[in-house]
MIDOSE-1310 file (N, C-alpha, C; in nm, 2 decimals, decimal comma, always signed):
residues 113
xxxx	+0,08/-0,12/+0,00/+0,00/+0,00/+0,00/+0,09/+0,12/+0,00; +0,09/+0,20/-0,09/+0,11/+0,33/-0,10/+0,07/+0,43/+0,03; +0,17/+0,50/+0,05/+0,11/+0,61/+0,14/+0,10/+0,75/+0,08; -0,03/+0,76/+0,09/+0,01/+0,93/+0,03/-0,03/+1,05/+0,17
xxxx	+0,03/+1,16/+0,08/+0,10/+1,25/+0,19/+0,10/+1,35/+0,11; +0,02/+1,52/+0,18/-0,01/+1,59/+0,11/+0,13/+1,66/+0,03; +0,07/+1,72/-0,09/+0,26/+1,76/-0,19/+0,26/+1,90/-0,11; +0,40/+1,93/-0,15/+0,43/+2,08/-0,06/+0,39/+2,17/-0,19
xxxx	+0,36/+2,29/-0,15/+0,24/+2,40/-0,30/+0,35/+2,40/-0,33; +0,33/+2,40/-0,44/+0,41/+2,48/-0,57/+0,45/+2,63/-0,55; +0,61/+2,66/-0,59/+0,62/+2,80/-0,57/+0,66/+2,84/-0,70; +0,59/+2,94/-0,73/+0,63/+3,00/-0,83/+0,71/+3,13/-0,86
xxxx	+0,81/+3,14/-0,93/+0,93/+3,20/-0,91/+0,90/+3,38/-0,94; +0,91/+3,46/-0,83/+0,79/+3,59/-0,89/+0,92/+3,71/-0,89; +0,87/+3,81/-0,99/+0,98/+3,88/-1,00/+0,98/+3,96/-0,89; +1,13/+4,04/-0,83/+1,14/+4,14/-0,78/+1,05/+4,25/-0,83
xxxx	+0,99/+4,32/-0,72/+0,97/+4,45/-0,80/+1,02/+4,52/-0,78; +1,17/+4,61/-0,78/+1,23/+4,66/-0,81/+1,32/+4,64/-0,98; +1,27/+4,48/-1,00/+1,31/+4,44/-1,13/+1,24/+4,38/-1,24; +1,20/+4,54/-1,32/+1,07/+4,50/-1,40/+1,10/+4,48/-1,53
xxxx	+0,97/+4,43/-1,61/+0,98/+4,32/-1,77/+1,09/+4,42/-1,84; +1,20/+4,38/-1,87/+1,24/+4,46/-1,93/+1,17/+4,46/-2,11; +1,22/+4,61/-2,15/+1,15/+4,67/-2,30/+1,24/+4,67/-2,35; +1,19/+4,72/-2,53/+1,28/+4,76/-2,60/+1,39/+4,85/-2,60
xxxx	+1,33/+4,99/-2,46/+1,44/+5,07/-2,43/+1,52/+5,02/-2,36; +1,55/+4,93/-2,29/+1,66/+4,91/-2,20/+1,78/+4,82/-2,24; +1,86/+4,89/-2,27/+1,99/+4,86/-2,34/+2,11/+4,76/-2,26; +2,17/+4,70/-2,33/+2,27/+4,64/-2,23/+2,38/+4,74/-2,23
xxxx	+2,42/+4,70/-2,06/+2,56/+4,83/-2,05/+2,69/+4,76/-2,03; +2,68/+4,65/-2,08/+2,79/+4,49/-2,07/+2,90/+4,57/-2,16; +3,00/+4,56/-2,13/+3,14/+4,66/-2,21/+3,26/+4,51/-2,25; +3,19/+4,45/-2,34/+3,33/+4,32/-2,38/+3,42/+4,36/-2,45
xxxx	+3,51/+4,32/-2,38/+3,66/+4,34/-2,44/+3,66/+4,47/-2,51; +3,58/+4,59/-2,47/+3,65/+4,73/-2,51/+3,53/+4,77/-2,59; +3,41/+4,71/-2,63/+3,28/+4,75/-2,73/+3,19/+4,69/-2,60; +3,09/+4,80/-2,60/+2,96/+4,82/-2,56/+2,88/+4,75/-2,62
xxxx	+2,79/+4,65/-2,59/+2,72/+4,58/-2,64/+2,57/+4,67/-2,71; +2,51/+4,72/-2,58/+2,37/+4,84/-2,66/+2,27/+4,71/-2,71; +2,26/+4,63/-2,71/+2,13/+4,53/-2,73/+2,04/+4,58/-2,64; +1,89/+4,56/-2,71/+1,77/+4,56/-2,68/+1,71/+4,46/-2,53
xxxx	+1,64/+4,48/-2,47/+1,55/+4,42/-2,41/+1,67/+4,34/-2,29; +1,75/+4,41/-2,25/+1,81/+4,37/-2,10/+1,76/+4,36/-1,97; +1,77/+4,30/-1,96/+1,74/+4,22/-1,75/+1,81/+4,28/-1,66; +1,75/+4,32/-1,56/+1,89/+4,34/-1,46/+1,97/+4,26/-1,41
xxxx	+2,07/+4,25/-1,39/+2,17/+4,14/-1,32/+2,22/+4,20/-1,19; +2,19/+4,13/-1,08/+2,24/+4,19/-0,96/+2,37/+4,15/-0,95; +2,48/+4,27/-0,92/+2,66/+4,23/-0,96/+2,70/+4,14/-0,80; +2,62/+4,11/-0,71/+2,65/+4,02/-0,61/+2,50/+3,99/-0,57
xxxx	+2,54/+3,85/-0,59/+2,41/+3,78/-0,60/+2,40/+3,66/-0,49; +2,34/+3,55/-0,47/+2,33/+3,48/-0,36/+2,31/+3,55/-0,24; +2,35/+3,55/-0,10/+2,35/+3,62/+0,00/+2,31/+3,74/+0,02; +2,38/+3,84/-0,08/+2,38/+3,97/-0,11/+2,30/+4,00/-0,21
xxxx	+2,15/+3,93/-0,26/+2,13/+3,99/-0,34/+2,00/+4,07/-0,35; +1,96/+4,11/-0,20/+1,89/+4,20/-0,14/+1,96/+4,31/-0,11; +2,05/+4,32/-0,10/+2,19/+4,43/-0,10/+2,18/+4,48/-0,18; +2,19/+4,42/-0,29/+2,28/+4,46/-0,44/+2,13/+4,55/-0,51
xxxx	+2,01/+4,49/-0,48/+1,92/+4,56/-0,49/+1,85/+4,69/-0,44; +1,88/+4,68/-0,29/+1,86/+4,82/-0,19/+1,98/+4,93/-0,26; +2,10/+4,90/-0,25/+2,18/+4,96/-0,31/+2,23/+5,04/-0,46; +2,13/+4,97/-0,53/+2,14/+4,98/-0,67/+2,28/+4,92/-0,78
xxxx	+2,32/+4,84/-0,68/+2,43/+4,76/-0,74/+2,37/+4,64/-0,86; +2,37/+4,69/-0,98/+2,26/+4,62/-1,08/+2,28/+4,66/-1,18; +2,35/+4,64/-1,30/+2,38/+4,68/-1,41/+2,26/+4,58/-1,56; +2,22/+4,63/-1,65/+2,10/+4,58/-1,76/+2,21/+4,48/-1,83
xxxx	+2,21/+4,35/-1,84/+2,24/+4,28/-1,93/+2,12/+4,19/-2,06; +2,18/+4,20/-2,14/+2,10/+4,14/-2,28/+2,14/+3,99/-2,28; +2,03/+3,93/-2,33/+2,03/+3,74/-2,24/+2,18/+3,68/-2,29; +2,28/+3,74/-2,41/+2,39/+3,70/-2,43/+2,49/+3,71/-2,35
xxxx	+2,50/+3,86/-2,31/+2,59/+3,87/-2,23/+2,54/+3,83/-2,08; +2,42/+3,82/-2,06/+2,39/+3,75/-1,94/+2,47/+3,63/-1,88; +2,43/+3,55/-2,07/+2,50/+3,42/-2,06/+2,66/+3,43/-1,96; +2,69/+3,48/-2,07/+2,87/+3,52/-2,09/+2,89/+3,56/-1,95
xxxx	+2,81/+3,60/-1,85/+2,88/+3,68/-1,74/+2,87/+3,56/-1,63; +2,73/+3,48/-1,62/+2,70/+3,41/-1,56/+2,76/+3,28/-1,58; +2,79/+3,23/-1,69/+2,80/+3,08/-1,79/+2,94/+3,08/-1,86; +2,94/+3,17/-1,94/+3,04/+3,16/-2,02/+3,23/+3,08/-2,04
xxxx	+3,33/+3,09/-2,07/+3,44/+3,09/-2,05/+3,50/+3,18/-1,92; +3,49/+3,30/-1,96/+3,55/+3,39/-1,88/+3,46/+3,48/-1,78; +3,38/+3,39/-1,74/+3,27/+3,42/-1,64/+3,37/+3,49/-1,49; +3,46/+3,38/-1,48/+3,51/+3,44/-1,36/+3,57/+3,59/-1,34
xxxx	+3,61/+3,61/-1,44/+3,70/+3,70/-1,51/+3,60/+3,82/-1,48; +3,46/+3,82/-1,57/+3,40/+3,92/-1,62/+3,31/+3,94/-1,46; +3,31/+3,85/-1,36/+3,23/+3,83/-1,23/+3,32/+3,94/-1,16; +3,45/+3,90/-1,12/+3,51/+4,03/-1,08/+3,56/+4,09/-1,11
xxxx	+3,56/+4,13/-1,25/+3,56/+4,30/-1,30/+3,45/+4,37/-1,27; +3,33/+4,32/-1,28/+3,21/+4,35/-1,24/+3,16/+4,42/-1,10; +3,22/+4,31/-0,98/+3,20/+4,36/-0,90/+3,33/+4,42/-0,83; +3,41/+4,48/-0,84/+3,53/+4,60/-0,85/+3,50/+4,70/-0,89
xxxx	+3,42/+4,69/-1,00/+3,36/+4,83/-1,01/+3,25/+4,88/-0,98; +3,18/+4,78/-0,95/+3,03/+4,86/-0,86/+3,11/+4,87/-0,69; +3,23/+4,81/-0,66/+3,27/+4,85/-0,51/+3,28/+4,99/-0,53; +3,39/+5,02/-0,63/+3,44/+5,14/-0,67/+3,28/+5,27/-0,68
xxxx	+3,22/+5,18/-0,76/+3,11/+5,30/-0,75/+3,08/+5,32/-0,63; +3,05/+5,17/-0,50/+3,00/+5,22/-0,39/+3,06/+5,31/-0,24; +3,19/+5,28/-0,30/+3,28/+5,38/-0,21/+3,27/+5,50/-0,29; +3,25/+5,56/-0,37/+3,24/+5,71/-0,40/+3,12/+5,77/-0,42
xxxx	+3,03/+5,69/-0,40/+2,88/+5,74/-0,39/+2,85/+5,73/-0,27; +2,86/+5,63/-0,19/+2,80/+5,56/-0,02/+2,84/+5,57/+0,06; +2,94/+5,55/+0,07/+3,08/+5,52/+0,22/+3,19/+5,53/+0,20; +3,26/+5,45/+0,24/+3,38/+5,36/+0,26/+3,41/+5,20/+0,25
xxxx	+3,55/+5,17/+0,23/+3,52/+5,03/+0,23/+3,49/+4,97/+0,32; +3,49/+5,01/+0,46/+3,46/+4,93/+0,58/+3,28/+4,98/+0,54; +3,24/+5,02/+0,52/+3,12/+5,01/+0,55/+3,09/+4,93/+0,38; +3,14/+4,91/+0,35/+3,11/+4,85/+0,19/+3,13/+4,67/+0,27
xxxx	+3,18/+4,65/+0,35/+3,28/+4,50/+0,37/+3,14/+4,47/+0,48; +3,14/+4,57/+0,54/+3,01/+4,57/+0,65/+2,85/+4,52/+0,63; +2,83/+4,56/+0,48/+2,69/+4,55/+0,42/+2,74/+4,43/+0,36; +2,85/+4,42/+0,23/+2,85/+4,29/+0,16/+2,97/+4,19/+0,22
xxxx	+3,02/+4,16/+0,28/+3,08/+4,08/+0,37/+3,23/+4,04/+0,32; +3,29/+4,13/+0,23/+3,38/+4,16/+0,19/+3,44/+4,22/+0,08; +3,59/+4,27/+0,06/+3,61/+4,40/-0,05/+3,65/+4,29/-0,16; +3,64/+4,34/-0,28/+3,69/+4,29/-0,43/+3,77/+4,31/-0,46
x	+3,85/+4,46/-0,39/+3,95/+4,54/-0,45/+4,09/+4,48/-0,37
C-alpha cells in the first residue's frame, strides 16, 4: 500500500519589484573586451548575487544585461574574469557614492578590491 502525503504547494518564481519586464528601451551596459554591447530588451543582473542579493538591490548595485551577455557573465568561459571585473567596479562605485570600504565590507561581507 502506497502512502500518500499531502505535496508541498508549488512556488512560483515571482519577479522582484524593483526588477521590472524589461523593453525595447533598455539597453545592455555589458562593455566586452573594449565595445559596448547596446542590445535591446536587457534584464537586470544583480553584480552580487546569492546572500547579497537584497543588497545589491537596496543599493542599486545592478547593471542591464541582454540574455547573451547574461549568458557570458554568468556561464560563459570567462565568467570568472568578467564576475570580478564587475564587482570591483560597482565596489568602486559604492565607495564614492555611499561610504567607505569598511562600510562597503560591512553591508557585503567583503572587498573585491
Amino acid at each position: 500500500m502506497i502512502a500518500s502525503y499531502p505535496k508541498p504547494p508549488k512556488t512560483k518564481h515571482s519577479r522582484h519589484k524593483s526588477n521590472p519586464k524589461p523593453t525595447y528601451e533598455d539597453y545592455c551596459e555589458f562593455d566586452l573586451d573594449g565595445n559596448l554591447c547596446g542590445e535591446g530588451y536587457a534584464s537586470l543582473h544583480e553584480v552580487y548575487a546569492g546572500k547579497n542579493r537584497n543588497n545589491s538591490i537596496h543599493w542599486n548595485m545592478q547593471i542591464r544585461l541582454c540574455p547573451v551577455c547574461h549568458f557570458e557573465v554568468q556561464h560563459g568561459l570567462r565568467s570568472g574574469e568578467y564576475n570580478d571585473v564587475l564587482k570591483q567596479e560597482y565596489q568602486r562605485i559604492f565607495e564614492s557614492e555611499y561610504g567607505s570600504r569598511d562600510d562597503f565590507r560591512r553591508i557585503f561581507g567583503k572587498s573585491y578590491l
